[in-house]
C-alpha positions as CSV (number, residue, x, y, z in Angstrom):
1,X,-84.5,72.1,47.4
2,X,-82.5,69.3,49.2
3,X,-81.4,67.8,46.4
4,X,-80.6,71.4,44.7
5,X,-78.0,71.8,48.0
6,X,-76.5,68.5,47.7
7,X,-76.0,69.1,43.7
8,X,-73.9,72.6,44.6
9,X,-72.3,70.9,47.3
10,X,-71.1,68.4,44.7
11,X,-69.9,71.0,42.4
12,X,-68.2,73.3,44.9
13,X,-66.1,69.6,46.3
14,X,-65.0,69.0,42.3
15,X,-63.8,72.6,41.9
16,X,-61.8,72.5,45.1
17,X,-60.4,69.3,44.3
18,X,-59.5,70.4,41.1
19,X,-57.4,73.9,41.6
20,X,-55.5,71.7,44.0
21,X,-54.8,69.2,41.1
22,X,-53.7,72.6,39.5
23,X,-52.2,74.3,41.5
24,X,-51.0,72.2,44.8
25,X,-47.6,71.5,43.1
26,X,-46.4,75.3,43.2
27,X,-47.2,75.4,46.4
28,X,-45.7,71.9,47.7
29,X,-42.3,71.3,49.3
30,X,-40.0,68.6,49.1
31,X,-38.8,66.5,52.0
32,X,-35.7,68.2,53.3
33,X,-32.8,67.1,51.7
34,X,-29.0,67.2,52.5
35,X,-26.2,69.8,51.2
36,X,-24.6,67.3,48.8
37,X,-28.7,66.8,47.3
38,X,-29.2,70.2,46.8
39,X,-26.3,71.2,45.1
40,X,-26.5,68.2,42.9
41,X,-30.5,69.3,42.7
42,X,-29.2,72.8,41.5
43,X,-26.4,71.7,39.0
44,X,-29.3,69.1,37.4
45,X,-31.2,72.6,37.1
46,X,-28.7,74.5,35.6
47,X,-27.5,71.8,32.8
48,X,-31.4,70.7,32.2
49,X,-31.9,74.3,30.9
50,X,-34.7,75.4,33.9
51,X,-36.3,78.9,33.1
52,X,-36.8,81.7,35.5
53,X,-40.0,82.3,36.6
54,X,-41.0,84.9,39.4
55,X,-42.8,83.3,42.1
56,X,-42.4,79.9,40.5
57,X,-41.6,76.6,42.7
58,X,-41.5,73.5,40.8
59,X,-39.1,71.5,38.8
60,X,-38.7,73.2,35.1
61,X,-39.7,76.7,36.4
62,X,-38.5,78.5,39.4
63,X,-37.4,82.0,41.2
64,X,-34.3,82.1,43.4
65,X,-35.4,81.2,46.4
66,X,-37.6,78.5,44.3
67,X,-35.1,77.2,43.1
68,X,-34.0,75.8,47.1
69,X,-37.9,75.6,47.7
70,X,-38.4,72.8,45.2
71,X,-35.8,70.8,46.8
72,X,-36.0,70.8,50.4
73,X,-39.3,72.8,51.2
74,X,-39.3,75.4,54.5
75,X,-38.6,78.8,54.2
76,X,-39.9,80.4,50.9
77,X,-38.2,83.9,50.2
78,X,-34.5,84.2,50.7
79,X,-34.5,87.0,53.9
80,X,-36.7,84.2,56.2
81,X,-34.4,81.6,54.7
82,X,-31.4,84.0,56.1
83,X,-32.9,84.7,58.8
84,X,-33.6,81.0,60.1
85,X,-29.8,79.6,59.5
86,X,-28.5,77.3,61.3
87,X,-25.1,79.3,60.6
88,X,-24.0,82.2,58.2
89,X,-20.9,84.2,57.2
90,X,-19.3,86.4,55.2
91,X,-18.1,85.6,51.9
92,X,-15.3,88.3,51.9
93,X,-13.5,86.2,54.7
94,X,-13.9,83.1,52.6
95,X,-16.7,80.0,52.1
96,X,-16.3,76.6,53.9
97,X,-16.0,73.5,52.0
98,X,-19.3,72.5,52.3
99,X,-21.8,71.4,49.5
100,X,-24.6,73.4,49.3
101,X,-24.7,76.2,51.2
102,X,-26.8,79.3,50.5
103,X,-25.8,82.3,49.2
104,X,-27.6,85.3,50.1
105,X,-26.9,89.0,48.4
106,X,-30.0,91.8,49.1
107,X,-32.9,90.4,47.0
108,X,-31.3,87.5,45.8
109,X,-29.9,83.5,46.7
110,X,-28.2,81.0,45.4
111,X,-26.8,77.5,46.3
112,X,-23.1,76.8,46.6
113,X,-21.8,73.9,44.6
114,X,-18.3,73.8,45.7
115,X,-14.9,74.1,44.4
116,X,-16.1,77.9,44.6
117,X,-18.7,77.7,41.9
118,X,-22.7,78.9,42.5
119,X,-25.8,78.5,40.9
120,X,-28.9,80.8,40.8
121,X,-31.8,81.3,39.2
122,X,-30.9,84.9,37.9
123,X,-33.8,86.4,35.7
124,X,-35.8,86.5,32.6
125,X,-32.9,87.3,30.7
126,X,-30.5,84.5,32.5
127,X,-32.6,82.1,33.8
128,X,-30.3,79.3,35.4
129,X,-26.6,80.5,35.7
130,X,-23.4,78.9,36.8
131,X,-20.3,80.6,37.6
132,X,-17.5,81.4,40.0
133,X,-19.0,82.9,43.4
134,X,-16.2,85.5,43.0
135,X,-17.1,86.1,39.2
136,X,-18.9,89.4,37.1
137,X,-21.5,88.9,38.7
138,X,-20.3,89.7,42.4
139,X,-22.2,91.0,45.7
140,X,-22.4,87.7,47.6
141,X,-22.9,88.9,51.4
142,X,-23.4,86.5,53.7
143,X,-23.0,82.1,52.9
144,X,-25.9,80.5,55.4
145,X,-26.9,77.0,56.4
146,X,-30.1,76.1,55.7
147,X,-32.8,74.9,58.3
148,X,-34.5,72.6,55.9
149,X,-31.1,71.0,54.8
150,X,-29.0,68.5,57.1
151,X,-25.1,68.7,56.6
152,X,-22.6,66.6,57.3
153,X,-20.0,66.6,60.5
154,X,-17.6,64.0,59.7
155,X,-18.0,61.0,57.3
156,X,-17.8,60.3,53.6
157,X,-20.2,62.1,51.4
158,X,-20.9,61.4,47.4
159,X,-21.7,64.4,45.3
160,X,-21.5,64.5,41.3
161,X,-20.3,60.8,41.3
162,X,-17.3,61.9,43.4
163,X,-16.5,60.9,47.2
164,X,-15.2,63.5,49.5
165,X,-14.6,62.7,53.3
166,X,-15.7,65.8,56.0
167,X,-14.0,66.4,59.2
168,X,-15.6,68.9,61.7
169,X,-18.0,70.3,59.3
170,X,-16.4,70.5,56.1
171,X,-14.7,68.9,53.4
172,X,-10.6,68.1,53.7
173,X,-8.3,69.1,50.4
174,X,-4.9,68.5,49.4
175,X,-4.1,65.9,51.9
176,X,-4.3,61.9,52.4
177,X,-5.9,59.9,54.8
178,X,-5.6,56.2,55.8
179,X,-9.2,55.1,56.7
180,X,-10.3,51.6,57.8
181,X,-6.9,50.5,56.6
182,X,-6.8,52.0,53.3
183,X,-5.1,55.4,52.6
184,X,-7.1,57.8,50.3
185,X,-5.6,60.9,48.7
186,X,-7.8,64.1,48.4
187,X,-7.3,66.3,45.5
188,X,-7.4,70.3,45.6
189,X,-11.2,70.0,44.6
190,X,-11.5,67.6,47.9
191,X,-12.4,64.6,45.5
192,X,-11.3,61.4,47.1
193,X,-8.4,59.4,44.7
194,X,-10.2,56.2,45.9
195,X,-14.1,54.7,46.1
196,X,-14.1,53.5,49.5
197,X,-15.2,49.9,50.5
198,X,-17.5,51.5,53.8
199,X,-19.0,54.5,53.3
200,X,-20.4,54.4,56.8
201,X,-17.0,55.2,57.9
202,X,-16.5,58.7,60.0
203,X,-13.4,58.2,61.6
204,X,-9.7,57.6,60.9
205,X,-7.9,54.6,61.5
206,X,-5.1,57.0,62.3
207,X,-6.9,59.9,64.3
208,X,-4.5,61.7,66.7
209,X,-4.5,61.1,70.2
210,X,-5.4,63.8,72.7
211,X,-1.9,65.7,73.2
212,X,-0.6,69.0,73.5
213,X,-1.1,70.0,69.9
214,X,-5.0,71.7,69.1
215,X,-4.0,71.2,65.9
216,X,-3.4,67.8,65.6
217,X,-6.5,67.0,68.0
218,X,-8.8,67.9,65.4
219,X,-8.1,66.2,62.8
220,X,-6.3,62.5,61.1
221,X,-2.9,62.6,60.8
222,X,-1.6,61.9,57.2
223,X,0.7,59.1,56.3
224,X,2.4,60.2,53.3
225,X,3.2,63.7,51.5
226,X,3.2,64.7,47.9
227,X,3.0,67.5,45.7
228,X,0.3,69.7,46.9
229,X,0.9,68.8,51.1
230,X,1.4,71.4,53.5
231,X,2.5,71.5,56.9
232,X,5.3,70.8,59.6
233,X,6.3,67.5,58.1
234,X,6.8,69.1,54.7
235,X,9.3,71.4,56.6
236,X,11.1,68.4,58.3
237,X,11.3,66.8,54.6
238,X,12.5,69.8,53.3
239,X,15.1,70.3,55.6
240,X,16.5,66.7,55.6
241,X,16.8,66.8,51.6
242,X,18.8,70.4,51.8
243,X,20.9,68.5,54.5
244,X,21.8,66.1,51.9
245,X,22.5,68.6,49.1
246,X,18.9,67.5,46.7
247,X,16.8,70.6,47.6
248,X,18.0,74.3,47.1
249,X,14.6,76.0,47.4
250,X,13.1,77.7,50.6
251,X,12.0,75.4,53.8
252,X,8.5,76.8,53.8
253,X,6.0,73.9,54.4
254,X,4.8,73.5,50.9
255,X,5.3,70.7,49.0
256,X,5.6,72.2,45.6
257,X,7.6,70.6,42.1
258,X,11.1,71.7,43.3
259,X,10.5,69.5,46.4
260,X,8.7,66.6,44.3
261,X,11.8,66.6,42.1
262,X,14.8,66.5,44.6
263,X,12.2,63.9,46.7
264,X,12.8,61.8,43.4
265,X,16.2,62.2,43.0
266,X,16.7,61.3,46.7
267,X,14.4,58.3,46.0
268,X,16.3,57.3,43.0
269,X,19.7,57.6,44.8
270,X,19.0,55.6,47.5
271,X,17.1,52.9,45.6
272,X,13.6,53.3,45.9
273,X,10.5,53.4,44.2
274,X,10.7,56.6,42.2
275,X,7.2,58.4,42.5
276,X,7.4,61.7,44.6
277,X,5.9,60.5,47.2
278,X,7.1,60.6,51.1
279,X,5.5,57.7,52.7
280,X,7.1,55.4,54.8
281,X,10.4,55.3,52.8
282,X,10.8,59.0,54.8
283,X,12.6,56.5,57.4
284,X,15.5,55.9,55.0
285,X,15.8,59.6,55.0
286,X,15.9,60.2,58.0
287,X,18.5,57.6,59.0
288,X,22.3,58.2,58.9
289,X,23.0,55.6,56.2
290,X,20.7,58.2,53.4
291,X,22.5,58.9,50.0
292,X,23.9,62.6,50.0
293,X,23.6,64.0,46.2
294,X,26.1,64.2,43.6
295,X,29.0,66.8,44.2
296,X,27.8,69.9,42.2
297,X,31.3,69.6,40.3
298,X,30.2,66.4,38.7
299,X,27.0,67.8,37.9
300,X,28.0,70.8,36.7
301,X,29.7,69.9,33.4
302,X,27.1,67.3,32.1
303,X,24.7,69.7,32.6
304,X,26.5,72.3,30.3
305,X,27.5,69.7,28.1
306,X,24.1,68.5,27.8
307,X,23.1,72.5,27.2
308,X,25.6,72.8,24.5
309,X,24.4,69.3,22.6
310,X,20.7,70.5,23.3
311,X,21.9,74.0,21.4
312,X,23.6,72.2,18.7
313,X,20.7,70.3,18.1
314,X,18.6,73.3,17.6
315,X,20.9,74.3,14.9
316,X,21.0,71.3,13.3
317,X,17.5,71.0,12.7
318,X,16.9,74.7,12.7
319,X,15.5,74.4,8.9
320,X,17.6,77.0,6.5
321,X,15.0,79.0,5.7
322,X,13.4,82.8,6.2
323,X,9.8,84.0,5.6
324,X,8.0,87.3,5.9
325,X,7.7,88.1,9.7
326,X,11.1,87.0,10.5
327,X,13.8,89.5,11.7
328,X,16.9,88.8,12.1
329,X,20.9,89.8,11.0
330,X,20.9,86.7,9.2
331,X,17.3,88.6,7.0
332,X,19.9,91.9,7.0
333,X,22.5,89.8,5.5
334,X,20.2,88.1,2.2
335,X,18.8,91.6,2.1
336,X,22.5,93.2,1.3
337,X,23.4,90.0,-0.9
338,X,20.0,90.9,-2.7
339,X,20.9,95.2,-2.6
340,X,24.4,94.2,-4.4
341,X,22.3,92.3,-6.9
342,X,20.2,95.0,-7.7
343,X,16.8,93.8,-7.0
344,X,17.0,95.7,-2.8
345,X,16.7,99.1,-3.2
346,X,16.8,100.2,-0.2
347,X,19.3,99.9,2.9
348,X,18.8,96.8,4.7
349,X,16.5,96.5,8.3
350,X,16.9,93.0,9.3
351,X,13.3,93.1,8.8
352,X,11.5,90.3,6.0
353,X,8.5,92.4,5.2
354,X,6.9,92.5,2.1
355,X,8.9,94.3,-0.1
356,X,11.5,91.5,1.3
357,X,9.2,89.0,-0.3
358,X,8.5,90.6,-3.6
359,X,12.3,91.2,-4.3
360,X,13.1,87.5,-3.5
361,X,10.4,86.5,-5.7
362,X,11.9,88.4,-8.5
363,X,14.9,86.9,-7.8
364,X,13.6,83.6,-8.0
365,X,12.4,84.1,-11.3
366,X,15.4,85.6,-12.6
367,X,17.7,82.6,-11.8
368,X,14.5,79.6,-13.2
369,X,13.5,78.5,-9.6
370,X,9.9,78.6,-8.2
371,X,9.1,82.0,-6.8
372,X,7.5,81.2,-3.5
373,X,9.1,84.7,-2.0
374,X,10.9,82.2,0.5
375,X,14.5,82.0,1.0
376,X,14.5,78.4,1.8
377,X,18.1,76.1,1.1
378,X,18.3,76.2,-2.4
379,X,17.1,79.8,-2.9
380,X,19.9,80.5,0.0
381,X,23.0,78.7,-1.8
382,X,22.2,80.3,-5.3
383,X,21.5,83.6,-3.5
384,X,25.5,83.5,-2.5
385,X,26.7,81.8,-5.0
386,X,29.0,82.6,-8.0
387,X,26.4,82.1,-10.4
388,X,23.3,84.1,-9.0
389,X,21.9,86.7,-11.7
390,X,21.9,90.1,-11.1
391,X,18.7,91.8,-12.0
392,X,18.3,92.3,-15.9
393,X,15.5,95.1,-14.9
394,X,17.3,97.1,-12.3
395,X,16.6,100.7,-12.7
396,X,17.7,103.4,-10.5
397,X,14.2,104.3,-7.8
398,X,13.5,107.7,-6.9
399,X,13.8,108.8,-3.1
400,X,9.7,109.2,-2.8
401,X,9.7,105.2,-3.3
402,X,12.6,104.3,-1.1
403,X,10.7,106.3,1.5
404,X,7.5,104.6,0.7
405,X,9.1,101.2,0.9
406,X,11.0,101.7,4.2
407,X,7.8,102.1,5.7
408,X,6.2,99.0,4.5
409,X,9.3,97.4,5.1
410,X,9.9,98.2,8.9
411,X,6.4,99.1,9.8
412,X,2.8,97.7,9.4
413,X,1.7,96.4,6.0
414,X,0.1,98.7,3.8
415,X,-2.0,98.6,1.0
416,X,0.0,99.0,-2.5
417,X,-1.1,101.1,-4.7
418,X,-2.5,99.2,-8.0
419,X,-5.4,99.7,-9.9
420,X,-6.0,95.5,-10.8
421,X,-8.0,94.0,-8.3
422,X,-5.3,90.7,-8.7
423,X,-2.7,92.3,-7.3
424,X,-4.5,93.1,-4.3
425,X,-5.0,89.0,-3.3
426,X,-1.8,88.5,-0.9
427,X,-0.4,85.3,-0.7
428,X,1.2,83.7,1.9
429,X,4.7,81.5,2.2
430,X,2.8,78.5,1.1
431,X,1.7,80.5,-1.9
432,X,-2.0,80.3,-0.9
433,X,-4.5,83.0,-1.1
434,X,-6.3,84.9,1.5
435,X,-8.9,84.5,0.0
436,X,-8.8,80.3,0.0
437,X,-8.4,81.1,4.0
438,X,-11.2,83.8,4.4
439,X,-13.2,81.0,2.5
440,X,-12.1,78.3,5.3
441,X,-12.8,81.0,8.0
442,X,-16.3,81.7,6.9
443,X,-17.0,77.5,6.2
444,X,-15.6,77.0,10.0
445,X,-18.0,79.9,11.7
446,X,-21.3,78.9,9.5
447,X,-20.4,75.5,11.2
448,X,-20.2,76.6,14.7
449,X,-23.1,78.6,14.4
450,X,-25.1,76.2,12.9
451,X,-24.1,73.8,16.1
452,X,-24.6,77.1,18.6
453,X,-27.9,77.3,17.0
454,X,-28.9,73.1,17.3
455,X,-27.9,73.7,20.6
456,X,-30.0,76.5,21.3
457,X,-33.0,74.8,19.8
458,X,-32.4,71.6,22.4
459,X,-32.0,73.5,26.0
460,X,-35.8,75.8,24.9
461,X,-38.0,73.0,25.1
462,X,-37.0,71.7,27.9
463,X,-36.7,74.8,29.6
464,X,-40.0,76.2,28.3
465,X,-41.9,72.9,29.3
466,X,-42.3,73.3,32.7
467,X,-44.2,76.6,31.8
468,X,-46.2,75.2,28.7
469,X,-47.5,72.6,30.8
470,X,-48.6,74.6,33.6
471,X,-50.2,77.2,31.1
472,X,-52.2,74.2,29.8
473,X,-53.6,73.1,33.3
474,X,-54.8,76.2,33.7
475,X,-56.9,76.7,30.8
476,X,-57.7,72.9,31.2
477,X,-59.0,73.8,34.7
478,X,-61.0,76.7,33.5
479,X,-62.9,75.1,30.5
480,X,-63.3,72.4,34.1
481,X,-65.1,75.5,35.8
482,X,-66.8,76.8,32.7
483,X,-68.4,72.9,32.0
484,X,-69.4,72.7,35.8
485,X,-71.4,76.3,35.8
486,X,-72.8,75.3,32.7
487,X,-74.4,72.2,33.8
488,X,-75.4,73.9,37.1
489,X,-77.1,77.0,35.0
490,X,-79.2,73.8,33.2
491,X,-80.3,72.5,36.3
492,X,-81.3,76.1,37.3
493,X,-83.2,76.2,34.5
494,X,-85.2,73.0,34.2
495,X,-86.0,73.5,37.2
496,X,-87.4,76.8,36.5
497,X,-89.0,75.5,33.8
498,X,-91.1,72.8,35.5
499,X,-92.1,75.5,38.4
500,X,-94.1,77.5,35.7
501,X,-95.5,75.3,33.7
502,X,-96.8,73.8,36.8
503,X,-98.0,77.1,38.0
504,X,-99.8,77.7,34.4
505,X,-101.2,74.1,35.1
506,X,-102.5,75.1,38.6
507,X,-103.9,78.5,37.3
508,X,-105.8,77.0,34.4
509,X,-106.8,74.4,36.6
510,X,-108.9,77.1,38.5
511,X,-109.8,78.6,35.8
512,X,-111.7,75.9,35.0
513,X,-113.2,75.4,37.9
514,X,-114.5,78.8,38.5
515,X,-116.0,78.5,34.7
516,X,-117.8,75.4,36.0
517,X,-119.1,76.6,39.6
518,X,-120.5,79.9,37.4
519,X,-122.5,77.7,34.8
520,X,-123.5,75.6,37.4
521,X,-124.5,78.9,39.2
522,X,-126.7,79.6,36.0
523,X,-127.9,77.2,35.5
C-alpha cells in the first residue's frame, strides 16, 4: 500500500510539472522594461506578423493588453493597467513625446510608438495593426504611463537605431543642442543628426542659468537656428535681416524657407559660408559693418529679364506639335485651315478631340505623309502651305452629323457607330492600340498580385506559429496524461490480479485441508 502511495505521488509530481512546462509561458511576465523597449517590442510585433489571440500572452500570439504583458509583465487587462499609471492624459489635448506610452480606449490598449504612430493588437480580423493614433480607427481616450515600464527624465535614449535626447520627461524636436562639446541637431521626428560619443550624458554643456526667464530655466539653450527653429531668437533674426532689406515676410518666430533664403543671401553678401544656418556668424549680423541687400531697382530688371529669357525659352523648345486633348486657339486655327480644305465640317471649338484626329489623319493621307492624326512640324507647314491638298472626297454632311460631331468634339468621347469590330480599337498619338496597353495593364497587375500574394504566404507562418506550437504542446501534454493513467490503471490491475489468485490459493489451500482433517476423521 506504501509503495502504491509513493507510485501516485510520483505521477501526480510529473503531471504538475508538466502543465507548467505547458502552460507556465502564457502565464509568465517579462522583467519590466523601458518605454523605448516596449515600443521597439511592439513595432518587432507588428512587422514579424504576430496573430491576435484572446487571452493570449506570449511572443507570436497575444491580446491587447498581451501584447504589453509579454514585454514588461504587471498589470494583465488594460482598465488595472489604467488604473495603476504612473500618469495619464487625454489624447484630444495632445500626446507627449515619449516612447511607449499606453493607449487606452473602453475595452481596448495599445502602445505608442512616437512620431504619433500606435500599435495594437486589434482582432481576429486585424491582428497586429500600425497606424496614425489620429487615423480611421479613432477613440483613443486617455495616453498612461505604465507601472511596469521605467521612462526616461533627461538623457539620451536609442530607439529603432535612432538617438533622441529627453529633457524633463520627453523627447526635444526641431531644435539643436551642444552637448559635452558637440552640437546635435534634432529633426521634427526628434531623431538626433549625430551618434553621440557619451551616451551617459543628461545634461547640456550650455544649460541656462537660473534667471528671470521660466522658460529658459527648463531647458538648454540652442546655439544655432535653421529651417524648422522657433522662438524669440528667430524673431531677432528676422527683424535684423528686414532691417537690411533680405527678408520681406512676417516677423513671427518661425524659421521657415523665406527666412532660410534671405539668411543665405545675407550670408552670401557678407562672405560667409552659405548654408542657412544662423550660428555664430549671427554676430556679423548684428554688427554695424553687415551688408544691406541690393537696391530693389537693380534687382528688379534682371529679374524680369531673366522672366522674359526663361519665357522665351519655353517657346523655343515648346515642340510644334498638337495631339488629341489639347485645347487651344492655336487647335481653333488648324481646325479652320482644315474647314477651308474641306475635310472640317464643322465650325471650329479650339478643342482636338477625336473627330480633330480623324480629319488630320485624312489629311495626312491625302498629301503622302504618315497619318499619325498628329499635327506635328511637318504636318503643320504643309497644312499652311501653298501646296496642301484639298480633300478629293469632300461631300456636303447633313446637319444630324454636324450635331453628332460637335458633341464628340467638345464633349466626352463616345462610341462611333460601326458595325466592324476594327474600327472600334482606338489608337493613341503614338499610333498604339489600347489593346497593346490593356495587355500591359493586365501583365503589370498579375505581377503585383502574384508579389501581394508571395507576400501573404510569408507573414502566415510566422504569424500562425506561435499558435501551431502551442496547439501541439497541448495534445503532446495530453497523450503525457493519457500514458501516465494508463500505466497507473496497469499497476491497479496487477495488483488486483495477484490479490485473487492469492485468495484462490488460500481458499483451496483450506479446502484441502478440511478434505484431509475429514478422511482422517473417517478413518
Amino acid at each position: 500500500m506504501q509503495r502504491i502511495k509513493k507510485l501516485t505521488a510520483i505521477i501526480l509530481s510529473i503531471l504538475t510539472l508538466s502543465s507548467v512546462c505547458v502552460f507556465g509561458g502564457a502565464f509568465s511576465a517579462g522583467a519590466s522594461g523601458t518605454g523605448a523597449g516596449l515600443a521597439e517590442w511592439a513595432l518587432n510585433a507588428y512587422y514579424e506578423g504576430w496573430s491576435y489571440v484572446y487571452g493570449g500572452s506570449t511572443p507570436g500570439a497575444v491580446d491587447c493588453s498581451g501584447l504589453i504583458y509579454s514585454y514588461c509583465g504587471g498589470e494583465r487587462c488594460g482598465d488595472p493597467q489604467l488604473n495603476t499609471a504612473t500618469a495619464r492624459g487625454s489624447v484630444s489635448s495632445g500626446i507627449p513625446n515619449v516612447h511607449g506610452l499606453g493607449l487606452w480606449r473602453p475595452g481596448h490598449v495599445g502602445v505608442y510608438v512616437g512620431d504619433g504612430m500606435e500599435v495594437d493588437a486589434r482582432g481576429d480580423a486585424y491582428d497586429m495593426c500600425y497606424e496614425s493614433v489620429y487615423g480611421a480607427y479613432n477613440g483613443w481616450t486617455y495616453w498612461f504611463k505604465l507601472a511596469a515600464v521605467s521612462y526616461p527624465t533627461n538623457g539620451w535614449e536609442k530607439f529603432s537605431g535612432d538617438y533622441y535626447y529627453y529633457e524633463n520627461g520627453e523627447y526635444i524636436t526641431n531644435t539643436s543642442r551642444t552637448i559635452d562639446g558637440t552640437t546635435y541637431y534634432f529633426d521634427s521626428k526628434g531623431r538626433s543628426s549625430k551618434t553621440p560619443s557619451d551616451t551617459s550624458s543628461s545634461t547640456s554643456s550650455n544649460s541656462s542659468s537660473n534667471n528671470s526667464s521660466s522658460n529658459s530655466s527648463s531647458q538648454s539653450k540652442p546655439t544655432s537656428w535653421r529651417n524648422g527653429s522657433t522662438g524669440e531668437e528667430v524673431k531677432k533674426i528676422q527683424n535684423r535681416l528686414t532691417e537690411l532689406g533680405y527678408y520681406t515676410g512676417a516677423v513671427d518666430g518661425n524659421f521657415g524657407d523665406a527666412t532660410e533664403k534671405a539668411y543665405r543671401a545675407f550670408q552670401e553678401a557678407a562672405g560667409l559660408t552659405v548654408d542657412g544656418i544662423a550660428g555664430s556668424d549671427r554676430d556679423v549680423l548684428y554688427s554695424d559693418d553687415a551688408p544691406y541687400a541690393p537696391k530693389v531697382e537693380e534687382t528688379t530688371a534682371p529679374a524680369e529679364e531673366e522672366k522674359e529669357e526663361e519665357k522665351k525659352s519655353e517657346e523655343e523648345t515648346k515642340s510644334n506639335e498638337y495631339k488629341s486633348g489639347d485645347e487651344s486657339d492655336d487647335v481653333k486655327a488648324i481646325q479652320g485651315k482644315l474647314a477651308q480644305l474641306k475635310y472640317f465640317d464643322i465650325d471650329p471649338t479650339g478643342y482636338y478631340g477625336d473627330y480633330t484626329v480623324q480629319t488630320v489623319m485624312n489629311f495626312q493621307l491625302a498629301n503622302g505623309i504618315e497619318a499619325t492624326g498628329v499635327v506635328d512640324e511637318e504636318t503643320y507647314k504643309l497644312l499652311f502651305s501653298e501646296d496642301a491638298v484639298v480633300n478629293p472626297n469632300a461631300t456636303e454632311n447633313n446637319a444630324d452629323e454636324q450635331s453628332a460631331t460637335v458633341a464628340v468634339e467638345s464633349g466626352p468621347v463616345q462610341m462611333p457607330l460601326t458595325t466592324s469590330p476594327s474600327e472600334l480599337i482606338i489608337t493613341n498619338e503614338q499610333n498604339q492600340t489600347y489593346t497593346d496597353t490593356a495587355t500591359d495593364v493586365v501583365k503589370k497587375t498579375n505581377k503585383v498580385t502574384k508579389k501581394a500574394l508571395s507576400n501573404a504566404s510569408a507573414v502566415i507562418p510566422s504569424a500562425a506559429t506561435a499558435q501551431v506550437k502551442r496547439t501541439a504542446n497541448i495534445w503532446l501534454w495530453f497523450v503525457l496524461v493519457a500514458v501516465i493513467f494508463g500505466a497507473l490503471a496497469a499497476v491497479f490491475m496487477l495488483r488486483d490480479r495477484k490479490s485473487n489468485r492469492y485468495t484462490r490459493y488460500c481458499a483451496k489451500k483450506k479446502k484441502h485441508a478440511n478434505f484431509k482433517s475429514e478422511v482422517n476423521t473417517r478413518w
